[in-house]
C-alpha positions as CSV (number, residue, x, y, z in Angstrom):
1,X,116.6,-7.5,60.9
2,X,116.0,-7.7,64.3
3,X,118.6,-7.5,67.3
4,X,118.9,-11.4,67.8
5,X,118.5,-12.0,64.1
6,X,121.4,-9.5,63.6
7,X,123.3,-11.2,66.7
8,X,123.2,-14.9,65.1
9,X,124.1,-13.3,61.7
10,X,127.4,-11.9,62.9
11,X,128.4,-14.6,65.6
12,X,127.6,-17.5,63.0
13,X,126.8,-16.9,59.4
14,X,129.4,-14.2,58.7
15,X,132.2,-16.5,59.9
16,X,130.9,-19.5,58.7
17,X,131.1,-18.1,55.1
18,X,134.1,-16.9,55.6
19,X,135.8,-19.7,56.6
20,X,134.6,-22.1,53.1
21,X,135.2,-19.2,51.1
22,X,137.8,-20.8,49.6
23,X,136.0,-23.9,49.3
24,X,133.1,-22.1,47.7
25,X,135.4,-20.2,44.7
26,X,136.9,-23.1,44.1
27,X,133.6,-25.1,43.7
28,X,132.2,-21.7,41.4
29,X,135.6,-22.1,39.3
30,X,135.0,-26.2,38.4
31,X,131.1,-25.7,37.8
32,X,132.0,-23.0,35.5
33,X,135.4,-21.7,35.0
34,X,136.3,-25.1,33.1
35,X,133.7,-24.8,30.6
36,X,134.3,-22.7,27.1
37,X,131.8,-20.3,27.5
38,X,129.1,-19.3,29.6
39,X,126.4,-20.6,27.8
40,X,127.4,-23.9,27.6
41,X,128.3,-24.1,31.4
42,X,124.6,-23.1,32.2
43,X,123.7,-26.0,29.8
44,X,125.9,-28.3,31.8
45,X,123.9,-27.2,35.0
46,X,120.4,-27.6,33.1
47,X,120.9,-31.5,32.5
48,X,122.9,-31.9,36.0
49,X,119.1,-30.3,37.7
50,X,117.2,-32.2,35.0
51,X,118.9,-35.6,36.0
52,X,118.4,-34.9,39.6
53,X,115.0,-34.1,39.0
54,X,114.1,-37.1,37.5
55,X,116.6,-40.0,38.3
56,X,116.6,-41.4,42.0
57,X,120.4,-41.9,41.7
58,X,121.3,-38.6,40.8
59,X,118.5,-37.1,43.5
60,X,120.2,-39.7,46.0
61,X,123.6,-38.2,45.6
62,X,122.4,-34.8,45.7
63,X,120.6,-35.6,49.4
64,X,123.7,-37.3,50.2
65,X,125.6,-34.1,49.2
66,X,122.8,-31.7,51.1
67,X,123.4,-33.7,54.2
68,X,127.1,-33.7,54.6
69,X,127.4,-29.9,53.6
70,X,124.4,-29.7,56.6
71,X,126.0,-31.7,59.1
72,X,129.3,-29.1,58.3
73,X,126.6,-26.1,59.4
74,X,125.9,-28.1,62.5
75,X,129.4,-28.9,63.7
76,X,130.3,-25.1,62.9
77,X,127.2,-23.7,65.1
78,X,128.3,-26.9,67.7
79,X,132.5,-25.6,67.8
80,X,131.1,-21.8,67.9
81,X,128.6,-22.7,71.0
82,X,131.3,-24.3,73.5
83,X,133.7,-21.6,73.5
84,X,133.9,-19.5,76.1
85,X,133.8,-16.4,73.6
86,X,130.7,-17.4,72.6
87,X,128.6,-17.9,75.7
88,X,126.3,-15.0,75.4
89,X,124.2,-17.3,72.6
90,X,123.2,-19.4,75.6
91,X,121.2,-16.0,76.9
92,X,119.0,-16.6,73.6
93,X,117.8,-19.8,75.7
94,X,116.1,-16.8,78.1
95,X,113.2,-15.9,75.6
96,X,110.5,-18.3,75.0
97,X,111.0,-21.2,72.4
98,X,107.9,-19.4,70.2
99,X,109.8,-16.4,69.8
100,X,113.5,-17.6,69.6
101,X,112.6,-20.5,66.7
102,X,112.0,-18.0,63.7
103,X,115.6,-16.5,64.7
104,X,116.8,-19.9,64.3
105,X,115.2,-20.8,61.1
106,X,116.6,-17.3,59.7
107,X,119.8,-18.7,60.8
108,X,119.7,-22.3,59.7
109,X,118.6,-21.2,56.3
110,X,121.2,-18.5,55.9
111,X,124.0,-21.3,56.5
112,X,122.1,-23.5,53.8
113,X,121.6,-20.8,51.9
114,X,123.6,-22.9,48.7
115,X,121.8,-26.1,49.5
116,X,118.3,-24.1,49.0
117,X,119.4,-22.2,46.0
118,X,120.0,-25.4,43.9
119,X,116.5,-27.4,45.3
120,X,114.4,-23.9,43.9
121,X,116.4,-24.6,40.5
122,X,115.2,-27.9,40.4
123,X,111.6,-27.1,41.5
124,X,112.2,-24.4,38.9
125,X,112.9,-27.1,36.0
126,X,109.9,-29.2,37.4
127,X,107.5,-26.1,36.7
128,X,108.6,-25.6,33.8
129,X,108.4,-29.3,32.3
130,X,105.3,-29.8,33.8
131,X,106.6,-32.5,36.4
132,X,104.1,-32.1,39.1
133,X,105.1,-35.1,40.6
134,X,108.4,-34.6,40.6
135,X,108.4,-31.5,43.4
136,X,107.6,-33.8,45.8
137,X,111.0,-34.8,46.7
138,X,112.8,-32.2,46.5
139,X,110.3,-29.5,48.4
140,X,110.1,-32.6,51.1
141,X,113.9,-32.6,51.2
142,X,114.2,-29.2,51.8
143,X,111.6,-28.3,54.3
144,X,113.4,-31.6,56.4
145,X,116.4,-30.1,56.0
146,X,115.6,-26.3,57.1
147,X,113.5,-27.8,60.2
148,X,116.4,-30.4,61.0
149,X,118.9,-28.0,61.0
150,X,116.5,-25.6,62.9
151,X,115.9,-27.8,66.0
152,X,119.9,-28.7,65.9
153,X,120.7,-25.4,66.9
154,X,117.8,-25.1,69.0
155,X,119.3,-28.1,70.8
156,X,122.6,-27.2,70.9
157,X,121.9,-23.7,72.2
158,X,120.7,-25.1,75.6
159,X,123.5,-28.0,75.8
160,X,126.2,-27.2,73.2
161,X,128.1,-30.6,74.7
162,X,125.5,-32.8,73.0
163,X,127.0,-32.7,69.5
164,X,129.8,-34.5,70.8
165,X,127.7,-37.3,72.3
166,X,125.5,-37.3,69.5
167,X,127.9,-37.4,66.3
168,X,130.5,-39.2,67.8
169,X,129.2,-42.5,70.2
170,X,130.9,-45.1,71.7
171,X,129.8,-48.0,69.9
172,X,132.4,-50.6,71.5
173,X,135.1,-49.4,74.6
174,X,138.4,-50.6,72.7
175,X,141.8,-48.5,72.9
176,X,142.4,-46.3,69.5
177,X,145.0,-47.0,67.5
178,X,147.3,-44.3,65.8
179,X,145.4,-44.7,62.3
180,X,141.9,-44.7,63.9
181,X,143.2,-41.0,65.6
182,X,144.5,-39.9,62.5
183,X,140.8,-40.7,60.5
184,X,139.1,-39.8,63.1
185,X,140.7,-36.1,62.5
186,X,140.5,-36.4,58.9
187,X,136.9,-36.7,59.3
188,X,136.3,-33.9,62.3
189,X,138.2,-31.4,61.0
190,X,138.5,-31.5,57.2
191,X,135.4,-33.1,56.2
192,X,134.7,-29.9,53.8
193,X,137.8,-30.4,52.0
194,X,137.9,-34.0,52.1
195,X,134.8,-34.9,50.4
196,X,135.1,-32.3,47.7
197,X,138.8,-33.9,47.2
198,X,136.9,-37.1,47.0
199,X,133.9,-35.7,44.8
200,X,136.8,-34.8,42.6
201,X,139.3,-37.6,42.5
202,X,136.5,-40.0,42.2
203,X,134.4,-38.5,39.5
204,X,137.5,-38.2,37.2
205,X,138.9,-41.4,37.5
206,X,135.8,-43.3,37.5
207,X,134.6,-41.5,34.0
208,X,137.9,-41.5,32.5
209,X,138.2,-45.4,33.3
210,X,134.7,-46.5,32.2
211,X,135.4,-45.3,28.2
212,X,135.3,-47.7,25.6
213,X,138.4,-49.7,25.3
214,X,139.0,-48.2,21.9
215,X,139.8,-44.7,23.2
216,X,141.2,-45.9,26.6
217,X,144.8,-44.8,27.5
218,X,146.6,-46.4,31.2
219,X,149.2,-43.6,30.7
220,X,146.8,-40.8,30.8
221,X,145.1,-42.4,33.9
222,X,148.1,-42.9,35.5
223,X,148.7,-38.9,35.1
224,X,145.3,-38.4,36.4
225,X,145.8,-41.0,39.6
226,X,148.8,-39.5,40.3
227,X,147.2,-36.2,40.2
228,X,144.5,-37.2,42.8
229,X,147.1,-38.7,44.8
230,X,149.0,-35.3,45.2
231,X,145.7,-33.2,45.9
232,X,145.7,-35.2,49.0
233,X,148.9,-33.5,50.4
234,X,146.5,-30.5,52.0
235,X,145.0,-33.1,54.4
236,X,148.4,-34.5,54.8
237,X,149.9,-31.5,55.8
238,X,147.4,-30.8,58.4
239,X,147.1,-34.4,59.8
240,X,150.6,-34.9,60.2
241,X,151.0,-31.2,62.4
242,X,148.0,-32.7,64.5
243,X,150.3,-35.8,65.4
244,X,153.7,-33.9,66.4
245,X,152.0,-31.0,67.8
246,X,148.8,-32.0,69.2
247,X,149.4,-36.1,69.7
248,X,152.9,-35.6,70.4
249,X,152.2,-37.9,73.0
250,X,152.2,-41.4,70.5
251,X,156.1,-41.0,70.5
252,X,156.2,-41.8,74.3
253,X,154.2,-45.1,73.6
254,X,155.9,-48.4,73.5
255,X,155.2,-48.4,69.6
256,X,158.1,-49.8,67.3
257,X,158.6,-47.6,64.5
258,X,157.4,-50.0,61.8
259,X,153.5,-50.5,63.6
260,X,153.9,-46.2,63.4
261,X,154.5,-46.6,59.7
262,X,151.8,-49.6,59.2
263,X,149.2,-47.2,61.3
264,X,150.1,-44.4,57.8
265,X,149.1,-47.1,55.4
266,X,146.4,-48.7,57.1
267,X,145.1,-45.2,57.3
268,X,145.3,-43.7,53.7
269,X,144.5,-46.8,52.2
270,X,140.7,-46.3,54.2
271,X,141.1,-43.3,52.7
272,X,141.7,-44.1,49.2
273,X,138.9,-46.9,49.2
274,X,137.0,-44.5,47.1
275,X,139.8,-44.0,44.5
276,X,139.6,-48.1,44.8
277,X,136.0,-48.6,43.6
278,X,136.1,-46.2,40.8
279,X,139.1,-47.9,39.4
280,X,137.4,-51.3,39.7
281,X,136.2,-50.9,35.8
282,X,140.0,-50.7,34.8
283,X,139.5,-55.0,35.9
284,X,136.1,-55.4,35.1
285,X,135.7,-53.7,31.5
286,X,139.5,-53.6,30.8
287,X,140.5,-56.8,31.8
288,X,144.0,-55.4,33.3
289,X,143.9,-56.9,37.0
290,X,148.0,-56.2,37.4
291,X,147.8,-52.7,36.3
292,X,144.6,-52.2,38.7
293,X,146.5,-53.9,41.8
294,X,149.9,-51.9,41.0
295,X,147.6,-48.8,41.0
296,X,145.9,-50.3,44.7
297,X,149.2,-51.1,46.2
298,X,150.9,-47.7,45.0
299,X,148.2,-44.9,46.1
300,X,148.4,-45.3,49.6
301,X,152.4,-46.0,49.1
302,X,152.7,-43.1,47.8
303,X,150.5,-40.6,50.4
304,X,152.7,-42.2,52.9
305,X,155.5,-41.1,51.3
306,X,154.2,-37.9,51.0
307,X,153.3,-38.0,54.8
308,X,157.0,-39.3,55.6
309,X,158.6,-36.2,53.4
310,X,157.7,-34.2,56.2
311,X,160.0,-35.7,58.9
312,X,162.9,-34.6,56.8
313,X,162.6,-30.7,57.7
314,X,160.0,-28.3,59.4
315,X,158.4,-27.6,56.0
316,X,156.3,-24.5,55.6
317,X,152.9,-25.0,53.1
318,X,155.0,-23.4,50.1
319,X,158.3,-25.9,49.9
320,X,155.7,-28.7,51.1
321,X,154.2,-28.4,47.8
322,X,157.4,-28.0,45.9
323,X,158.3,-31.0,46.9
324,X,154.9,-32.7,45.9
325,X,155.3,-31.2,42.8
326,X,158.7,-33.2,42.2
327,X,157.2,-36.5,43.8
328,X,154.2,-36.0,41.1
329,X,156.5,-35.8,38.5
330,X,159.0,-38.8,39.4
331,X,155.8,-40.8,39.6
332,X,154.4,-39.7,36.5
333,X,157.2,-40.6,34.7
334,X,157.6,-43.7,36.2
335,X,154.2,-44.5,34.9
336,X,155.5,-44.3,31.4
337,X,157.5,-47.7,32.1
338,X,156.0,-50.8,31.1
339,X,156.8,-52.2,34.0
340,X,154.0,-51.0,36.1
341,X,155.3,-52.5,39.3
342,X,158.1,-50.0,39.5
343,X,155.4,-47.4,40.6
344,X,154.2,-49.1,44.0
345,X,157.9,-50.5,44.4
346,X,160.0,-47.6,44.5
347,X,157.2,-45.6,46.6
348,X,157.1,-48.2,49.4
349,X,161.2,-48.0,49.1
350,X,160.8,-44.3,49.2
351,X,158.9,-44.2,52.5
352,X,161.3,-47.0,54.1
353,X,164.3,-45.1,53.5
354,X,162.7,-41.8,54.4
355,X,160.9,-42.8,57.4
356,X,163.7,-44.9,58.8
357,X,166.9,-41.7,58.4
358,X,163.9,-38.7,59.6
359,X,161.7,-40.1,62.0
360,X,163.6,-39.9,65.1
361,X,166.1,-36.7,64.0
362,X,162.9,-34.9,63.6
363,X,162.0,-36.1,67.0
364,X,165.1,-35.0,68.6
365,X,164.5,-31.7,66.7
366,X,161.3,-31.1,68.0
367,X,162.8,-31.9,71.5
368,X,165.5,-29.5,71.4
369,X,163.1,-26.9,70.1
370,X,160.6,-27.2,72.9
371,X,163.7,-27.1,75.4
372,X,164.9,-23.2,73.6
């Protein structure tokens, strides 16, 4: 490998993978841990590359997938390339662009090394079936992809600041609001783990909802909304430590406590629109329009009250999910009434009463604990 290779390699790659380790086992344990055997989860896989191969829906969502996960490689290389640790990549910019590009490509396609994997199976299966035809898109894809990423970092190396401009334009010069801060986070930051939370939450409720009315069960989608609704409490946790500790500043601003609160809904209902359209069929197919707007109005309800929790003490991650844990199972048991509307009303009495006796203690103890 040679010397700049090696330098990319160890500045970018090794703590890139690093940091979605966790994403990545977690990813290996649902594509196979969850099936019964071996065998059949490489089954699974076959027909998942078989329909990608030869569906434009299924190829669609794949590109869609390859995109975000490369626009994730981007942003890293663009956060390592403007600290001031990291300055001697700039000195890469000193060589000529016809010998510093193949170092580039070896490091764009070591960061999309997963992306690539996948794309050879499918060219794989289209060998094998004899689906000439059918290479074309996905050997297209990938060579876009590898030179896309390529010229990124190419770009970036000589004016890391561009990312910035790039990814995130001013469209229209209006003041943010507190919710358009805290998706604008969401989306920065924890895009990795937000869309595989979304992958997730979506896929589950949208298969479970679509069976045939026969087999269909509210009670068990209930347990499995509710379910989705607690995985969000990761990106929660974080969002809610970025407003007291670094937008602190929002509590100096002539805001009146209940706009705060409407700024939390406004924000994980955007955030829930997903969970929205896969329930849809629970209206369409199933005919139950109360039960679907009950399940509307209490998702983001409840992740508020999971966001307003925190005001009540300076939890650490452990006893923050403890406490999910017992939210999950009031609400799960609440879902066992037939009186659906107890779900969305006690949540949205839940964050009133919460929000209302913690918000401003918790200020005062945040005060008195930057003063010490």
């Amino acid at each position: 490998m040679n010397s700049i290779s090696y330098l990319l390699y160890r500045s970018v790659v090794t703590p890139f993978y690093r940091q979605i380790a966790g994403a990545i086992y977690f990813l290996f344990f649902v594509l196979f841990g969850i099936q019964p055997n071996f065998k059949q989860a490489l089954d699974t896989h076959y027909y998942i590359i078989k329909s990608i191969a030869y569906t434009p829906a299924a190829f669609s969502l794949f590109i869609l997938m390859c995109s975000l996960y490369s626009i994730k490689c981007i942003s890293f290389y663009a956060s390592r390339s403007t600290k001031n640790e990291y300055q001697f990549l700039q000195l890469i910019n000193s060589i000529t662009f016809r010998k510093r590009l193949p170092h580039f490509v070896f490091t764009a396609s070591a960061l999309l090394l997963p992306s690539i994997l996948y794309t050879l199976c499918i060219v794989v299966v289209c060998i094998a079936h004899q689906r000439w035809y059918a290479l074309i898109a996905p050997v297209t894809f990938l060579v876009s992809l590898i030179t896309l990423v390529t010229l990124s970092f190419v770009m970036l190396n000589r004016n890391p600041a561009i990312w910035k401009e790039i990814a995130f334009p001013k469209i229209i010069n209006l003041p943010s609001r507190l919710w358009q801060f805290m998706l604008r986070y969401i989306f920065r930051e924890q895009i990795f783990s937000l869309v595989i939370l979304k992958l997730i939450s979506f896929c589950c409720l949208y298969f479970f909802v679509i069976t045939d009315p026969s087999v269909f069960e509210s009670r068990m989608l209930w347990l499995i909304y509710t379910l989705c609704l607690a995985g969000h409490c990761v990106i929660i946790y974080k969002t809610f430590y970025f407003l007291e500790n670094k937008l602190s500043f929002y509590r100096t601003l002539p805001m009146q406590p209940f706009r705060i609160l409407a700024a939390f809904f406004l924000c994980y209902l955007v955030l829930l629109l997903p969970e929205c359209w896969a329930l849809r069929a629970l209206a369409v197919q199933h005919h139950q329009e109360y039960e679907y707007s009950c399940m509307i109005i209490a998702g983001p309800a409840i992740l508020c009250l999971l966001h307003v929790l925190l005001y009540t003490d300076d939890f650490k991650m452990d006893g923050y999910l403890s406490l999910v844990f017992l939210v999950w199972i009031l609400f799960f048991f609440l879902s066992f009434s037939e009186n659906k509307w107890l779900l969305p009303a006690t949540a949205i009495a839940g964050v009133l009463i919460v929000f209302y006796t913690s918000f401003r203690s918790f200020e005062k103890k945040a005060t008195v604990e930057k003063l010490e």
